[in-house]
Each structure stands twice: as C-alpha cells, then as structure tokens.
GUSESE-725131 format. One record per residue: residue number from 1; residue in one letter; x, y, z of N, C-alpha, C in turn. Coordinates in nm, 2 decimals. Example, Ala and Ser with C-alpha at 12.3 -4.5 7.8 and 13.67 -1.06 7.14 Angstrom:
<atom 1; 'A'; <1.32; -0.57; 0.78>; <1.23; -0.45; 0.78>; <1.32; -0.33; 0.78>>
<atom 2; 'S'; <1.28; -0.22; 0.71>; <1.37; -0.11; 0.71>; <1.29; 0.00; 0.79>>
% end
This chain:
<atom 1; 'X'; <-0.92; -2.58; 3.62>; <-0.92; -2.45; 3.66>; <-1.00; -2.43; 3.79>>
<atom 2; 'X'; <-0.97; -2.37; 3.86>; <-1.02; -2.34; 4.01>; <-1.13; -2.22; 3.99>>
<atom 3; 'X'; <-1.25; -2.23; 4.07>; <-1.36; -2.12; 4.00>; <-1.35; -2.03; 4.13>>
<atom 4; 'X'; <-1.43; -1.95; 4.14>; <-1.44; -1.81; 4.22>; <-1.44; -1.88; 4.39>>
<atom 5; 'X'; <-1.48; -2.01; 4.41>; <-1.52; -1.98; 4.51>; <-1.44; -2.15; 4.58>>
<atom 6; 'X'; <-1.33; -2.15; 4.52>; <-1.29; -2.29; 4.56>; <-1.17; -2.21; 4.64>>
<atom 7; 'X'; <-1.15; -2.24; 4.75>; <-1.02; -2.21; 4.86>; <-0.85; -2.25; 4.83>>
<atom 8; 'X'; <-0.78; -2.14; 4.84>; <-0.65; -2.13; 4.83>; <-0.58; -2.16; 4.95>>
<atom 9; 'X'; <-0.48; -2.27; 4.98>; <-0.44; -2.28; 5.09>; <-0.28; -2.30; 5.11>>
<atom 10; 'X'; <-0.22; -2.39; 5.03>; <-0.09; -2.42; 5.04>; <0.00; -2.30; 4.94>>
<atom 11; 'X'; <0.15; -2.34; 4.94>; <0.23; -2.32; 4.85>; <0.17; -2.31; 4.68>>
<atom 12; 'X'; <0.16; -2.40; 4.62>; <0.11; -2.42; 4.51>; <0.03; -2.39; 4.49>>
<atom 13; 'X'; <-0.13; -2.32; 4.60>; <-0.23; -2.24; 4.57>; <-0.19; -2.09; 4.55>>
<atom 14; 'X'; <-0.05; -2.03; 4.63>; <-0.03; -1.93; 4.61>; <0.06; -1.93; 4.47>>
<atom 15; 'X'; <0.14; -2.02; 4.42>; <0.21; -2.02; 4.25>; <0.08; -1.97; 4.18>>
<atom 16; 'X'; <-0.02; -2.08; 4.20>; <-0.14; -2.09; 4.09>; <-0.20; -1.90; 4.06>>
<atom 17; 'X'; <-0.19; -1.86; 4.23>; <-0.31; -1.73; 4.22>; <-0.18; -1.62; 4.13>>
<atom 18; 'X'; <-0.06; -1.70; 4.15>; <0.09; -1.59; 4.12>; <0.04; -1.57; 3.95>>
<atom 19; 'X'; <0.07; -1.71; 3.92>; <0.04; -1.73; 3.74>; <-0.10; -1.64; 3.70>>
<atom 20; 'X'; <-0.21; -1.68; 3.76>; <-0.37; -1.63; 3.70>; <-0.31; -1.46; 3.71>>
<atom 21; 'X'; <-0.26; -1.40; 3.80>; <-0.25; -1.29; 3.81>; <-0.14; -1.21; 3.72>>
<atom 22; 'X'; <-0.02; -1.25; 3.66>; <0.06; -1.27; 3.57>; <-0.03; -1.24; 3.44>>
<atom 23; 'X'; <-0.13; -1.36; 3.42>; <-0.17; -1.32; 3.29>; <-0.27; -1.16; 3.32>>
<atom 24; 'X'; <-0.36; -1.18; 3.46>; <-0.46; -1.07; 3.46>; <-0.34; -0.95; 3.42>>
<atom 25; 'X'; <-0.21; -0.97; 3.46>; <-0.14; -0.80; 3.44>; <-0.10; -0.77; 3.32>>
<atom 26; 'X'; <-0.10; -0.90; 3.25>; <-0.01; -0.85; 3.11>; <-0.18; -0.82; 3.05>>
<atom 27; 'X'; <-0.29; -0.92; 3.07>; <-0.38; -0.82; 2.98>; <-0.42; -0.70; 3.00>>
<atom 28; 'X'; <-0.42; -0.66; 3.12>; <-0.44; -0.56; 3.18>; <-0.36; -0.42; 3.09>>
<atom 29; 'X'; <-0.21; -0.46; 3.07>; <-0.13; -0.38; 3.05>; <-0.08; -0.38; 2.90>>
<atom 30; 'X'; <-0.13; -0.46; 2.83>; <-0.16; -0.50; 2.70>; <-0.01; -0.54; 2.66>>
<atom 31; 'X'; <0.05; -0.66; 2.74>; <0.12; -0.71; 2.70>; <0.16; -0.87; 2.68>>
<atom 32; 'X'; <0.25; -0.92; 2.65>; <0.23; -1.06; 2.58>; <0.27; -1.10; 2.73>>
<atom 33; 'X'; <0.13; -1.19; 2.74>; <0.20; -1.27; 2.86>; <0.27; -1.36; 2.87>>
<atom 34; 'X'; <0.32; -1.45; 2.83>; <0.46; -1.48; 2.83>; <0.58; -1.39; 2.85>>
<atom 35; 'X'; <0.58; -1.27; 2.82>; <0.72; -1.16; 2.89>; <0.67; -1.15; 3.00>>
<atom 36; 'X'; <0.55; -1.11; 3.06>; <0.50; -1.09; 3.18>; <0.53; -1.28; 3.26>>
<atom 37; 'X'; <0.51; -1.35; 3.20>; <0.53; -1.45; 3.30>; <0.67; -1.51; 3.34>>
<atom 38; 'X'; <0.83; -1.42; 3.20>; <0.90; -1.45; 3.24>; <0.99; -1.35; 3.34>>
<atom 39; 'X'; <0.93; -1.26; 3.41>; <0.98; -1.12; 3.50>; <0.99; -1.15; 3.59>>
<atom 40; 'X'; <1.05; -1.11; 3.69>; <1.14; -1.16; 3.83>; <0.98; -1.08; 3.91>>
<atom 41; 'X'; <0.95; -1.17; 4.02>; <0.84; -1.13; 4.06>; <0.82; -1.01; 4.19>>
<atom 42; 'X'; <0.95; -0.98; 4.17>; <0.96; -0.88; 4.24>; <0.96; -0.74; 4.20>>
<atom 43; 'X'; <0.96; -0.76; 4.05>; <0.93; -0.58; 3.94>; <0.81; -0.52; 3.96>>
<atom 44; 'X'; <0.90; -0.40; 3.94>; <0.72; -0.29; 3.99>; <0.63; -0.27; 3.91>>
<atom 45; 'X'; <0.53; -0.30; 3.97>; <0.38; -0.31; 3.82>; <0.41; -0.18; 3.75>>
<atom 46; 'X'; <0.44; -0.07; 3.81>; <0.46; 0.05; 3.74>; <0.53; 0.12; 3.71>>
<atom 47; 'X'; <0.64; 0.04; 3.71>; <0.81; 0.03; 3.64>; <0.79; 0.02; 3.48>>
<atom 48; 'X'; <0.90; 0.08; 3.43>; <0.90; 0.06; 3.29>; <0.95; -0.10; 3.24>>
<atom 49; 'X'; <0.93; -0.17; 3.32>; <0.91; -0.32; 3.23>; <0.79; -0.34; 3.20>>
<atom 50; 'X'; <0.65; -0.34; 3.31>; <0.51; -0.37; 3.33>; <0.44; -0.24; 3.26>>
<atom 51; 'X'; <0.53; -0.13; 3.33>; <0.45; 0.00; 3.30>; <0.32; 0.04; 3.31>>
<atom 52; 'X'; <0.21; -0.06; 3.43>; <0.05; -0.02; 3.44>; <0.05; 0.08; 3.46>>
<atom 53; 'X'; <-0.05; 0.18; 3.39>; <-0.12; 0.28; 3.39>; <-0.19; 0.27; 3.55>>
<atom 54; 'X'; <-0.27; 0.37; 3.54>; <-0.40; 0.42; 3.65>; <-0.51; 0.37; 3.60>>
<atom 55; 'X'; <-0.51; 0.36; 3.47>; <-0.64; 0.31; 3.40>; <-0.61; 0.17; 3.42>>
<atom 56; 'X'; <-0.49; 0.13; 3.36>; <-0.50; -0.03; 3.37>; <-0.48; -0.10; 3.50>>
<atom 57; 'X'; <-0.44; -0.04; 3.61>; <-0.50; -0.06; 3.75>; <-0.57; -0.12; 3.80>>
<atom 58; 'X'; <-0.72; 0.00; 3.75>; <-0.83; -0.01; 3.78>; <-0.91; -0.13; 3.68>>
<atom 59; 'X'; <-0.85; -0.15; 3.57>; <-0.94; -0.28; 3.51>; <-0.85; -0.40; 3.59>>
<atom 60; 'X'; <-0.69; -0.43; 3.64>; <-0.64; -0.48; 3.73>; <-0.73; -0.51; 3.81>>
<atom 61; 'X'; <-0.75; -0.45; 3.95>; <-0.79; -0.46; 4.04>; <-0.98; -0.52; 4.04>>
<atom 62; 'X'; <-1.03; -0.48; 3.95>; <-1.19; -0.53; 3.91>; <-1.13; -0.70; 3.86>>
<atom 63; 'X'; <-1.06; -0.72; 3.75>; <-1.01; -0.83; 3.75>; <-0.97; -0.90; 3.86>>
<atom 64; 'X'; <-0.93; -0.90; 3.95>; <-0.88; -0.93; 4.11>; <-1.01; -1.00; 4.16>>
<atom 65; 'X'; <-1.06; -0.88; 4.13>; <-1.24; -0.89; 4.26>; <-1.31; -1.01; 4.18>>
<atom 66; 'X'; <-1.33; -0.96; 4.04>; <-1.43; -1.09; 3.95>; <-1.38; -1.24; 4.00>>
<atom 67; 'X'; <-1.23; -1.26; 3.99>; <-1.20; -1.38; 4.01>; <-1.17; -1.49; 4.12>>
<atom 68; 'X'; <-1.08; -1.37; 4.21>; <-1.04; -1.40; 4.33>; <-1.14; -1.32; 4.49>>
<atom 69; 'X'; <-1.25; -1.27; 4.44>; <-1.35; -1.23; 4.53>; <-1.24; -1.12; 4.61>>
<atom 70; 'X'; <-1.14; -1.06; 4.60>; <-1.10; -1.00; 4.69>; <-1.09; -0.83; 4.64>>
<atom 71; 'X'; <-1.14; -0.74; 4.67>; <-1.14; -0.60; 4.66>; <-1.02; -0.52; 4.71>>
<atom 72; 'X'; <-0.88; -0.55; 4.67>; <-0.83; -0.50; 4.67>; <-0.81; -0.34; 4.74>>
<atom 73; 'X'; <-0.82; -0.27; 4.68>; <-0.87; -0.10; 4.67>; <-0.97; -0.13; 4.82>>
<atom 74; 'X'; <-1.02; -0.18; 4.84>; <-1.12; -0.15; 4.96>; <-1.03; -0.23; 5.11>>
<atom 75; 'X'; <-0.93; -0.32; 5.07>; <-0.90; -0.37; 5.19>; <-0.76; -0.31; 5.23>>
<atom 76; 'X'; <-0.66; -0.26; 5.11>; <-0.57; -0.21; 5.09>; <-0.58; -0.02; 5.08>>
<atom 77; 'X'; <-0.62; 0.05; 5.16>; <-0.62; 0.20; 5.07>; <-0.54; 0.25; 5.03>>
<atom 78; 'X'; <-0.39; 0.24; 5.10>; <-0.29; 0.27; 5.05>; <-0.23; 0.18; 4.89>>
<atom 79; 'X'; <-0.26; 0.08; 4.86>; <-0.26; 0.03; 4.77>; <-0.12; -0.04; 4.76>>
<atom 80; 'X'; <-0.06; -0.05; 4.89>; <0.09; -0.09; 4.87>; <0.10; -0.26; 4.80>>
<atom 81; 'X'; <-0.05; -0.30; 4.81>; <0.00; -0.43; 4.76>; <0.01; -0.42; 4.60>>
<atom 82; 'X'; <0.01; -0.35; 4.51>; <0.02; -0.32; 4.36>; <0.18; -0.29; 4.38>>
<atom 83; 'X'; <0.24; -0.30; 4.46>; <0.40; -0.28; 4.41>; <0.45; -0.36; 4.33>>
<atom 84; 'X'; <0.41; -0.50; 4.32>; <0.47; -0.59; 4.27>; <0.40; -0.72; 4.24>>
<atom 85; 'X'; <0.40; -0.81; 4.14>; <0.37; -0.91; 4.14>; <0.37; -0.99; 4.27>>
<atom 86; 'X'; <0.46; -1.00; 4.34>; <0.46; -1.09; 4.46>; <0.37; -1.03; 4.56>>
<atom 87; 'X'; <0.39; -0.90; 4.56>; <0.29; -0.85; 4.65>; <0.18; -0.81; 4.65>>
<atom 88; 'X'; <0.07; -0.81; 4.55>; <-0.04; -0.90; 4.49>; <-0.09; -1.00; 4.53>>
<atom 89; 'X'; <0.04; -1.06; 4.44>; <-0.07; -1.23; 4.47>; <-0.01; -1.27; 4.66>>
<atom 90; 'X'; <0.07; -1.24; 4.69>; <0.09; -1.21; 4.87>; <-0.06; -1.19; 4.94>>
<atom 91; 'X'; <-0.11; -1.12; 4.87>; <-0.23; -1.00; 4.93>; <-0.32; -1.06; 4.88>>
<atom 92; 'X'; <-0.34; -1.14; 4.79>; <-0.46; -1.19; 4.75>; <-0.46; -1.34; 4.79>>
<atom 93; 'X'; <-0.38; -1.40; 4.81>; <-0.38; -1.50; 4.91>; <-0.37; -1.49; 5.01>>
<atom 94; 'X'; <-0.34; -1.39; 5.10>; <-0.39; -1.39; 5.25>; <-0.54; -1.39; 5.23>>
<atom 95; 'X'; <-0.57; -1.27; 5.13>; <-0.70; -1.22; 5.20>; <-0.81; -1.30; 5.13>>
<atom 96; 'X'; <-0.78; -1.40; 5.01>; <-0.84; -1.55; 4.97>; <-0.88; -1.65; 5.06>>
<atom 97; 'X'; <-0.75; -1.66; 5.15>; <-0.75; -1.77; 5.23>; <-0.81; -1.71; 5.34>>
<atom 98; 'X'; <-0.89; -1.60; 5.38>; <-0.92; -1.53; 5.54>; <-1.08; -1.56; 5.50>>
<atom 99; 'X'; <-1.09; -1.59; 5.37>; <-1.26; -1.59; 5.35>; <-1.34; -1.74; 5.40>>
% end
C-alpha cells in the first residue's frame, strides 16, 4: 500500500487512487464496497445508486485530505469534481501529482 506521501504518476497510479477512493465512497455512504466497486465510473455520487448525502460528503472529502493530502473543497469550490467517481479520482490525481 502506498502511504500519504509516496507520488502518483502513471495510468495505474490513477486505477490505484480510482480503487482507494471506491472503497473511501462506499464507506462513506455506508455501502458494500464491492457494489460500489462494481459501478460504471461515470455514476453520480449523488445519484440514487451511490446516493452520498451532504454529511457523507463531508466525511468523503476529509477522507480525501487524510490520505491523498489533497483538500478538495478548498481547491475545487464549486465542487464539480464530486460528480463522479472518475471525476474524483481525475481531480485527485492531477492535484496528487502537482505536489
């Protein structure tokens, strides 16, 4: 397992941050990750498959920062990167890899 401060760079670093972030949403949203890891990664976190809350968002996004060092909420204000699984971990491997 890769720790907080080891660098994401290729393809396979962005699967890896895709997966860690998969499970952060299904615990987040209190569901079995395995259904969360089998969902097309283009569904909306706040679609009735994922269905995150506002609460579970926000333990989302602190989960983000603890792991992947990146503050979300503070680099994004609009928050467009929470549309989606892909656009997430998109967003958190740009802004992984810019550190």
């Amino acid at each position: 397992m890769t720790d907080a401060h080891t660098p994401f760079s290729s393809a396979t670093d962005r699967a890896a941050v895709e997966r860690e972030l998969r499970a952060m949403i299904a615990e987040a949203a209190r569901l079995d990750a395995a259904v969360v890891a089998g969902l097309p990664a283009d569904i909306d976190l706040f679609g009735p498959e994922i269905g995150l809350t506002s609460l579970a968002g926000v333990t989302l996004l602190g989960a983000v920062d603890a792991r992947f060092g990146v503050d979300v909420a503070a680099l994004d204000l609009s928050l467009d990167s929470l549309q989606s699984i892909a656009t997430l971990a998109d967003f958190v491997t740009a802004h992984r890899s810019a550190r």
